[in-house]
LOMI-613714 format. One record per residue: residue number from 1; residue in three letters; x, y, z of N, C-alpha, C in turn. Coordinates in steps of 0.2 Angstrom, whole numbers, plus 5000, padded with zeros to 4 digits. Example, Ala and Ser with C-alpha at 12.3 -4.5 7.8 and 13.67 -1.06 7.14 Angstrom:
! LOMI-613714
{r 1, ALA, {5066, 4972, 5039}, {5062, 4978, 5039}, {5066, 4984, 5039}},
{r 2, SER, {5064, 4989, 5035}, {5068, 4995, 5036}, {5064, 5000, 5039}},
***
This chain:
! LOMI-613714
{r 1, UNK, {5064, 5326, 3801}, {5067, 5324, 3795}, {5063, 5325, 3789}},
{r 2, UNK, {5059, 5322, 3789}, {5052, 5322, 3784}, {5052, 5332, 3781}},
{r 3, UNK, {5050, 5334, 3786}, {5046, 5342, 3785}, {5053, 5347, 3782}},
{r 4, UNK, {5059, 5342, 3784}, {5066, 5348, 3783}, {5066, 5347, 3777}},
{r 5, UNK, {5064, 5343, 3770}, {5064, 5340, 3766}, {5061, 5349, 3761}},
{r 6, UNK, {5057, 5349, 3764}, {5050, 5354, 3761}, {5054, 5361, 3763}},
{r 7, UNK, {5058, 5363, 3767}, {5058, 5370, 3771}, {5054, 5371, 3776}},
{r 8, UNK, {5051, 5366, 3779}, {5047, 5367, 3783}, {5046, 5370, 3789}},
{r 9, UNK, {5048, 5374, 3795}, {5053, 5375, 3801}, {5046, 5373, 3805}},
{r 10, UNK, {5040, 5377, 3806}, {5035, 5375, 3812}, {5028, 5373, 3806}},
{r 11, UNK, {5024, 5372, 3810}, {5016, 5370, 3808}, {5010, 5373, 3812}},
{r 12, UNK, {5006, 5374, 3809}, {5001, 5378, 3812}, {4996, 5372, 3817}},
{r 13, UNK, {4995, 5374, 3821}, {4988, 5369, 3826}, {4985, 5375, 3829}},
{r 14, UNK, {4977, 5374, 3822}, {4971, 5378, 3824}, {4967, 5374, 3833}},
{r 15, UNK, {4965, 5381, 3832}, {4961, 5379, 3839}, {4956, 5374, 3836}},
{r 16, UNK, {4952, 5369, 3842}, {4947, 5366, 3841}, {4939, 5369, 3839}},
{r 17, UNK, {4938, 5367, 3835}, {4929, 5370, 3832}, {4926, 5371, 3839}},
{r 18, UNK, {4919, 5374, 3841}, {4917, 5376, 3847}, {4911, 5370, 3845}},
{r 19, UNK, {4910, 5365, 3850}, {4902, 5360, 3849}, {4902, 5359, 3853}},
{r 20, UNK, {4894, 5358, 3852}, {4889, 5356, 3859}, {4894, 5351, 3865}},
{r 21, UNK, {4894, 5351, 3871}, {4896, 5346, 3875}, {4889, 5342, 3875}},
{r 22, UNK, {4891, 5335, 3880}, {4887, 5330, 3880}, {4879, 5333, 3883}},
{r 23, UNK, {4875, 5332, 3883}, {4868, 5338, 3885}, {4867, 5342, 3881}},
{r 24, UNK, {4871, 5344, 3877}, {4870, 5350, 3873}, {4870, 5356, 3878}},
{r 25, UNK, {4876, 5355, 3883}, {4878, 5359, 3886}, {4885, 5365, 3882}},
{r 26, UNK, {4884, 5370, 3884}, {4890, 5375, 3882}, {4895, 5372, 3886}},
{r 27, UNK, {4901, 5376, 3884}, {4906, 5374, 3890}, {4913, 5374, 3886}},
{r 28, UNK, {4920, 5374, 3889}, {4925, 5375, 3884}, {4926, 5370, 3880}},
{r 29, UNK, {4932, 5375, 3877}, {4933, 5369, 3869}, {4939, 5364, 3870}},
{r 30, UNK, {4936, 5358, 3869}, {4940, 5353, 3872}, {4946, 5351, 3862}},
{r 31, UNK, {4952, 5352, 3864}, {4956, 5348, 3859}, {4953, 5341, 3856}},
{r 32, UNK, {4954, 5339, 3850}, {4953, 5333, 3847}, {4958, 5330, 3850}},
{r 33, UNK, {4965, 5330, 3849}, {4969, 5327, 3853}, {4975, 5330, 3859}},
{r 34, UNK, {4974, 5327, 3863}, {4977, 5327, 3870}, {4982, 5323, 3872}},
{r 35, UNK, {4983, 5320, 3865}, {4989, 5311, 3868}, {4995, 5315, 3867}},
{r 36, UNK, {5001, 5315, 3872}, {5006, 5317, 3870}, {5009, 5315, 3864}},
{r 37, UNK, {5015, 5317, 3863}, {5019, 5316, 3856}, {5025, 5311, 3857}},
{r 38, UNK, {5024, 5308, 3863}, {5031, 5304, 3866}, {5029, 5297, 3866}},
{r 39, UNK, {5030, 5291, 3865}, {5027, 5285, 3867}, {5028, 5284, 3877}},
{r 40, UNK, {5025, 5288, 3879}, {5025, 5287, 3887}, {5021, 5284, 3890}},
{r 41, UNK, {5014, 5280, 3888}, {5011, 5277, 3891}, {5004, 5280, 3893}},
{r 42, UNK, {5006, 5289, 3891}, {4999, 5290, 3890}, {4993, 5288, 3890}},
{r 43, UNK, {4992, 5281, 3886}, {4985, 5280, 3887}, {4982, 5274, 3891}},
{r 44, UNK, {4988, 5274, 3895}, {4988, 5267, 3900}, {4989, 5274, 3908}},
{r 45, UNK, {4991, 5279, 3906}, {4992, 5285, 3913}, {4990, 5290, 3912}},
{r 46, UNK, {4986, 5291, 3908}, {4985, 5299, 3908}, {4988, 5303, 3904}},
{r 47, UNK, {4988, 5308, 3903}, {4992, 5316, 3901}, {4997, 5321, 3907}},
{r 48, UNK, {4992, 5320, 3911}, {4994, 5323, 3916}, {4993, 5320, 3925}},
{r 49, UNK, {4996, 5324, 3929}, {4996, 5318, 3935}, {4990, 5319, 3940}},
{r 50, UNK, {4986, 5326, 3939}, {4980, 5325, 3941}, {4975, 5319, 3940}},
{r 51, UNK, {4975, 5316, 3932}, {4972, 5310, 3932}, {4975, 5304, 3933}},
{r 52, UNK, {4980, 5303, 3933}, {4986, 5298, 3934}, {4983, 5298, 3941}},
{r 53, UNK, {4984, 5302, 3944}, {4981, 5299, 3952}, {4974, 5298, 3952}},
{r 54, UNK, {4969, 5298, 3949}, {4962, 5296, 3947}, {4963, 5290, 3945}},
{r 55, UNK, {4964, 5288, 3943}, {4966, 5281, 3939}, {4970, 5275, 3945}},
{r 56, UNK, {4975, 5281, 3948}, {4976, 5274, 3955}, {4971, 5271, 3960}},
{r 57, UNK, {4972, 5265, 3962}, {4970, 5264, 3968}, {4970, 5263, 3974}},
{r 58, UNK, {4979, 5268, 3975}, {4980, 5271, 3981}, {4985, 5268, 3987}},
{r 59, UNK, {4986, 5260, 3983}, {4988, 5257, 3986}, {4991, 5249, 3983}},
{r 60, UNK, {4999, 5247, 3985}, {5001, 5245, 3982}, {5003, 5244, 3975}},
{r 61, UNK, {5002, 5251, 3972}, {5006, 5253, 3965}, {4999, 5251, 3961}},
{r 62, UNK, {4995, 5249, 3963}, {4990, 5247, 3958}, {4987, 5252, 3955}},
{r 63, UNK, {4983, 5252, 3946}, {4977, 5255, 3944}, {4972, 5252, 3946}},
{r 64, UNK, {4968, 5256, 3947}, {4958, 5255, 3947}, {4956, 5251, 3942}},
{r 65, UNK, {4953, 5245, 3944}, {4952, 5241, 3941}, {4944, 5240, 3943}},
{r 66, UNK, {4939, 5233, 3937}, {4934, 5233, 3941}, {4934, 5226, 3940}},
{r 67, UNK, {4930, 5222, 3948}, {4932, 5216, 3946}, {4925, 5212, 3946}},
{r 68, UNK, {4923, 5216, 3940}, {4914, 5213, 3941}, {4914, 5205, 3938}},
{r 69, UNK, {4917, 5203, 3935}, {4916, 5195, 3934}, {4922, 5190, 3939}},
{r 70, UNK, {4924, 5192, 3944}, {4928, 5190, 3947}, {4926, 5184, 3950}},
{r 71, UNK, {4919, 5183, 3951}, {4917, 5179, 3954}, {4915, 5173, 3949}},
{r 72, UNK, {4915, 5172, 3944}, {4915, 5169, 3938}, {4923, 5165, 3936}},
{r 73, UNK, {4927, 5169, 3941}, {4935, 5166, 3937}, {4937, 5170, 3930}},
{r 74, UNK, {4936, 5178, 3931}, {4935, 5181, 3926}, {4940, 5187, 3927}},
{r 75, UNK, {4947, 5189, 3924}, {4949, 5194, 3924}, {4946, 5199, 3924}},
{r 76, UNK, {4949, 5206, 3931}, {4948, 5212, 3930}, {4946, 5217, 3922}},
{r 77, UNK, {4942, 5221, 3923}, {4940, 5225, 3919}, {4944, 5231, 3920}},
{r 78, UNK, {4943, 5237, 3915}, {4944, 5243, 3917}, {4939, 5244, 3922}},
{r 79, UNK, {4940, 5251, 3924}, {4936, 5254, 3930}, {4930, 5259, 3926}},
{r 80, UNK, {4923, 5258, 3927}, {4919, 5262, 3925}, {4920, 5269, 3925}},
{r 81, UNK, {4915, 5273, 3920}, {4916, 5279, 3921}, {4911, 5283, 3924}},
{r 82, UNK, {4912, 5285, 3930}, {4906, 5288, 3934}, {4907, 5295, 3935}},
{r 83, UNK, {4913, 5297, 3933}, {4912, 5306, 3932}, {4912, 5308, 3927}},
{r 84, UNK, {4906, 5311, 3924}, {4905, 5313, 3917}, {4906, 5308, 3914}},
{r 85, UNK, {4898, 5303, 3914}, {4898, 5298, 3911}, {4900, 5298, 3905}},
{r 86, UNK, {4895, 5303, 3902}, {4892, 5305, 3895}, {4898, 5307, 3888}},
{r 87, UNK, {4904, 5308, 3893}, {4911, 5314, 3889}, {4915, 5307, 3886}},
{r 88, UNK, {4914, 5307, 3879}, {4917, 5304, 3875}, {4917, 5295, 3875}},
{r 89, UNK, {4909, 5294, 3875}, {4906, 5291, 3878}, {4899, 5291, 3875}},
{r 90, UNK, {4895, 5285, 3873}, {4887, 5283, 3870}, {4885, 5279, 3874}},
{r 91, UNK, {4879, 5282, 3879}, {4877, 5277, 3884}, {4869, 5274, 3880}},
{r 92, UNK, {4869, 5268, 3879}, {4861, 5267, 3877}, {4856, 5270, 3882}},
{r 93, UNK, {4858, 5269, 3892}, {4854, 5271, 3895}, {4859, 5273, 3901}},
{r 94, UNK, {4857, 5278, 3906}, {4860, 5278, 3912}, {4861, 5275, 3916}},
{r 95, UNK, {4859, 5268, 3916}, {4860, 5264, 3921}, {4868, 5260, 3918}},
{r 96, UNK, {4869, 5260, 3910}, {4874, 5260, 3910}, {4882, 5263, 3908}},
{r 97, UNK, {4886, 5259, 3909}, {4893, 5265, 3908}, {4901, 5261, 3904}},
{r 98, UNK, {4902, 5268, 3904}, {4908, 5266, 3898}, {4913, 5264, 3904}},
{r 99, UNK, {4920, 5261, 3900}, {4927, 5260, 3903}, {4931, 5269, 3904}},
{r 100, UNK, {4935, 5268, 3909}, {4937, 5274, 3910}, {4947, 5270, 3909}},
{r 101, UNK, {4951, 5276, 3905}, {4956, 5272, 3905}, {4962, 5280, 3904}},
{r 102, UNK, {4968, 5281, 3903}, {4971, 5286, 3905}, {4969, 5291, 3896}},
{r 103, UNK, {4968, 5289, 3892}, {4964, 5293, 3887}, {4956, 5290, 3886}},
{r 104, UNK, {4953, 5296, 3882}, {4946, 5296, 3882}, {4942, 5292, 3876}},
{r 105, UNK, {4947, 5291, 3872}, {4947, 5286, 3867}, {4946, 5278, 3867}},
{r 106, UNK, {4947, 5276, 3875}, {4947, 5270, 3876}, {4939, 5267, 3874}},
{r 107, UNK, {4933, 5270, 3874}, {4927, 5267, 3870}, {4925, 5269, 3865}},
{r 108, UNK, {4931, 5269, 3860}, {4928, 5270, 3854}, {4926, 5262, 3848}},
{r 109, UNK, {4934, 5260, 3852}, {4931, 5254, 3847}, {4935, 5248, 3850}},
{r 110, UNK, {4932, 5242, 3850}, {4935, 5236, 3855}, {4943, 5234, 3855}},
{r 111, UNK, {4946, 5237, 3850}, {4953, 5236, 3848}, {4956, 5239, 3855}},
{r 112, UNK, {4955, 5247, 3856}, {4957, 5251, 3861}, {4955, 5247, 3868}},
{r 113, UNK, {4948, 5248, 3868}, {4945, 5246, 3874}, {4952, 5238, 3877}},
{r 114, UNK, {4953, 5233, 3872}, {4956, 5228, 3875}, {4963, 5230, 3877}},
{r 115, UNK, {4966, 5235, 3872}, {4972, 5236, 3873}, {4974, 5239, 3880}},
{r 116, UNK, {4971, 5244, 3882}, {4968, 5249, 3887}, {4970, 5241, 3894}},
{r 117, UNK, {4965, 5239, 3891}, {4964, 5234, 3900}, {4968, 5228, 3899}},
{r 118, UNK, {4972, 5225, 3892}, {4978, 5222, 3894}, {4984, 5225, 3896}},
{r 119, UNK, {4987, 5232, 3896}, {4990, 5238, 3899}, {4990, 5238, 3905}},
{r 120, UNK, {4983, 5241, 3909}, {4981, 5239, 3913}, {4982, 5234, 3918}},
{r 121, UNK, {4980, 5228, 3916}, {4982, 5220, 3919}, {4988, 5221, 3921}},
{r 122, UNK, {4992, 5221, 3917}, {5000, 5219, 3915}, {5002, 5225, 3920}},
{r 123, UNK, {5001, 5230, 3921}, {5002, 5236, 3926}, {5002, 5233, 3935}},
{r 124, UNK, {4997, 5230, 3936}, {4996, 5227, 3941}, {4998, 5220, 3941}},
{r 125, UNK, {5000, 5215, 3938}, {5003, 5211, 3938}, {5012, 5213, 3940}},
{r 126, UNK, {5014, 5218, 3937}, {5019, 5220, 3939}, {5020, 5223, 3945}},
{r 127, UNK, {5015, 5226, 3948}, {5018, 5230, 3954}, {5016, 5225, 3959}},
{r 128, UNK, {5012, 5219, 3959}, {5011, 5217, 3961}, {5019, 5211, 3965}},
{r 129, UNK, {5022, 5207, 3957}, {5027, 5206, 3957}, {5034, 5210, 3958}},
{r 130, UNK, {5032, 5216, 3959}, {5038, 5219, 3963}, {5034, 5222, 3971}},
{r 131, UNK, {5030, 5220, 3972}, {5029, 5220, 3979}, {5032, 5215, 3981}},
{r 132, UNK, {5035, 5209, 3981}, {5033, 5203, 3983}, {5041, 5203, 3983}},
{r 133, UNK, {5047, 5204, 3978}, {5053, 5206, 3979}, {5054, 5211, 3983}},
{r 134, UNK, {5050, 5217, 3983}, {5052, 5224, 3988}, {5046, 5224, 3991}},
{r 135, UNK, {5046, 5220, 3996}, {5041, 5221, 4002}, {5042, 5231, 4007}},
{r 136, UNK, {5048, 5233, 4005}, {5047, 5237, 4008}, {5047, 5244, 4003}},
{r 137, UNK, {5045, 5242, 3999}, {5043, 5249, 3995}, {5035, 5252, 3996}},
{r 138, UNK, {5033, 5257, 3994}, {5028, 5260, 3997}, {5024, 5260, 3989}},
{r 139, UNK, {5018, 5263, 3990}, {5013, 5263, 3986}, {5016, 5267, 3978}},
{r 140, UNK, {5019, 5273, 3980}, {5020, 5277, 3976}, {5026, 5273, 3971}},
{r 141, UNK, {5031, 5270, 3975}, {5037, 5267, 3971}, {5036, 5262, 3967}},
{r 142, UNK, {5032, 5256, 3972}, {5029, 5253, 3968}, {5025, 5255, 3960}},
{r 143, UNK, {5021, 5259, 3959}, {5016, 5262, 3954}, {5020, 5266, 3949}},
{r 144, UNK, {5027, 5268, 3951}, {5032, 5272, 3946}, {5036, 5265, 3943}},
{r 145, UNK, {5040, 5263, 3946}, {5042, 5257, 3945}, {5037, 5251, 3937}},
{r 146, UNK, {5033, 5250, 3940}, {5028, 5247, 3937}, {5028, 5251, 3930}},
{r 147, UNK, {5024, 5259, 3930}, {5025, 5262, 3926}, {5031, 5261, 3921}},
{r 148, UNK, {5036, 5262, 3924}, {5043, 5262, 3918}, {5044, 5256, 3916}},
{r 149, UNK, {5041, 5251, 3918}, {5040, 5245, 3914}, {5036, 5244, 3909}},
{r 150, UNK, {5030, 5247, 3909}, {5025, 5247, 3904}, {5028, 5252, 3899}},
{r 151, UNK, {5028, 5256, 3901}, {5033, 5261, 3896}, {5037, 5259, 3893}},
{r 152, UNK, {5043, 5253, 3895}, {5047, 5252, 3890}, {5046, 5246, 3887}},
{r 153, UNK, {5039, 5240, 3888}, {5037, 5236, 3882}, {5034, 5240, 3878}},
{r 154, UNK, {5028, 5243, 3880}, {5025, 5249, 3875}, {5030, 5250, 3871}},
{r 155, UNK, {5037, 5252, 3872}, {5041, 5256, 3864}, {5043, 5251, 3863}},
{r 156, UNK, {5046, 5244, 3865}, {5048, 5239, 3864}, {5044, 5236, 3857}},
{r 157, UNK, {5038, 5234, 3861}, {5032, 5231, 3857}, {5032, 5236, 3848}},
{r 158, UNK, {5031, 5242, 3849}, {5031, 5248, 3846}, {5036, 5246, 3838}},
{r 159, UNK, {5041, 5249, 3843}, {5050, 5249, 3839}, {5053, 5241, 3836}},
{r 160, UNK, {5052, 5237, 3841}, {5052, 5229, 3835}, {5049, 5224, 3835}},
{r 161, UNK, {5044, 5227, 3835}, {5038, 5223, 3833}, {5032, 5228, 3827}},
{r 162, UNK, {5028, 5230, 3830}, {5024, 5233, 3827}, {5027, 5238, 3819}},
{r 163, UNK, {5031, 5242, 3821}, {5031, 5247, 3816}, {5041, 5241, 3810}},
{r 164, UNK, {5041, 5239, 3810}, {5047, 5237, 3805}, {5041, 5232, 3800}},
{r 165, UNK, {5034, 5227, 3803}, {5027, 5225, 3800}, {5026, 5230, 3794}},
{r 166, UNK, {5025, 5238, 3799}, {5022, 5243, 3794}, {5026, 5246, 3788}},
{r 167, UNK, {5032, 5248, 3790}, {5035, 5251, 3784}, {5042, 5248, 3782}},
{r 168, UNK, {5042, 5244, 3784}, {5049, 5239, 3783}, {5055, 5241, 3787}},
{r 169, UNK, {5061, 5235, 3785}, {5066, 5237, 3789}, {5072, 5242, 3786}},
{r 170, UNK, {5069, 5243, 3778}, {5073, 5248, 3777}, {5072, 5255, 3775}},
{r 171, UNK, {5064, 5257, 3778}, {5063, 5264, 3780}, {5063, 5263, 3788}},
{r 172, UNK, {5065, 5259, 3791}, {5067, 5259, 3798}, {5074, 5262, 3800}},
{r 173, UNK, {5078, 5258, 3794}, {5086, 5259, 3794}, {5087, 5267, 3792}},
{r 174, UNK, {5083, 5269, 3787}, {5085, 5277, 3784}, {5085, 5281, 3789}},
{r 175, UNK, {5076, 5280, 3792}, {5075, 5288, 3797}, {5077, 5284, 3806}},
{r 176, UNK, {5082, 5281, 3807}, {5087, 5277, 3812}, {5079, 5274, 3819}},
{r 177, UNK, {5075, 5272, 3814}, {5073, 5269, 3822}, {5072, 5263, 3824}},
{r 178, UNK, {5077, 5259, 3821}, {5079, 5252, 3822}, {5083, 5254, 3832}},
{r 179, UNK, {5082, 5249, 3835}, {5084, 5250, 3841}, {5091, 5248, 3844}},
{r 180, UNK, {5094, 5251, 3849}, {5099, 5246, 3850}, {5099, 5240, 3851}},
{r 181, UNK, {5105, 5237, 3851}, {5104, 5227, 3855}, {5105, 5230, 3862}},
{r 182, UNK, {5108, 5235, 3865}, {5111, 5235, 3870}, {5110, 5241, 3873}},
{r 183, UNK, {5107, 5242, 3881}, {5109, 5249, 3880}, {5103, 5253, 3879}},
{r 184, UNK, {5104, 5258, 3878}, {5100, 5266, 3876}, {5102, 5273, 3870}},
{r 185, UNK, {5100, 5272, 3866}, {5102, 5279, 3862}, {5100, 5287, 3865}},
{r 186, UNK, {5104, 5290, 3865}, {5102, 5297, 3868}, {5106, 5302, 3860}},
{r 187, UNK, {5103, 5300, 3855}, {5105, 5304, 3850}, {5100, 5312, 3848}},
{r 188, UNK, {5096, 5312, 3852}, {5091, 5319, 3850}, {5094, 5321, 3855}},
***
């Protein structure tokens, strides 16, 4: 809506500059951003489903979680990053490691990082609660399931909560992304 204002029909997206990898290793050129353009959960699953299954634990619909304070009476963490520590990621020393979460952004700043692993939690809180109604669902169903529940608090959270704070409710009512009471919009 915005860009039809201008004439504007498409937008350029240059390639990413070429820099050193971590080591001051060559290597290809990684995008700045890789987050989809859909509110789909991306940063709680990945981009893609090669990593999305990196991220599970294979069993019971759960993420990889780490449960180093467990023994404390401490909720789960994220799961460390032991592949390619170094990628997107400040290690003061080798012995220690960042969070690994479905985007690379997760250790940038503690706001992400918490958001990341309450996502996460709440991931496994549910599949956990829907194992326990469908004892006879399998790892995979469980994990999709769950999935599409996080997926629609994330927009939920998003669409009436978050964004009507930011720009009010009556640039919400112009460009229509006040939500239904009921139901689903299939308007695009």
């Amino acid at each position: 809506y915005f860009y039809k204002k201008f004439n504007i029909k498409c937008q350029d997206f240059v390639r990413s500059f070429p820099a050193p990898r971590p080591g001051c290793k060559l290597g290809s050129r990684t995008p700045f951003n890789l987050l989809t353009g859909v509110i789909d959960g991306n940063t709680v699953y990945g981009i893609n489903e090669e990593f999305s299954r990196h991220l599970r634990s294979g069993y019971g619909g759960l993420l990889r979680m780490n449960p180093v304070f467990s023994e404390f009476g401490l909720k789960d963490l994220l799961p460390l990053k032991v592949v390619d520590p170094d990628e997107g990621c400040t290690r003061a020393n080798s012995s220690e490691f960042c969070f690994e979460a479905g985007e690379i952004r997760v250790n940038e700043q503690l706001v992400l990082a918490c958001m990341h692993t309450l996502m996460a939690r709440e991931h496994n809180r549910l599949a956990r609660e829907l194992s326990k109604i469908n004892p006879h669902w399998d790892d995979e169903t469980l994990y999709q399931e769950a999935r599409r529940i996080i997926i629609a608090q994330i927009q939920h959270i998003t669409f009436n909560e978050f964004l009507p704070i930011i720009l009010g409710k009556e640039v919400m009512e112009k460009f229509g992304l006040i939500l239904e009471k009921q139901g689903y919009w299939d308007g695009y």
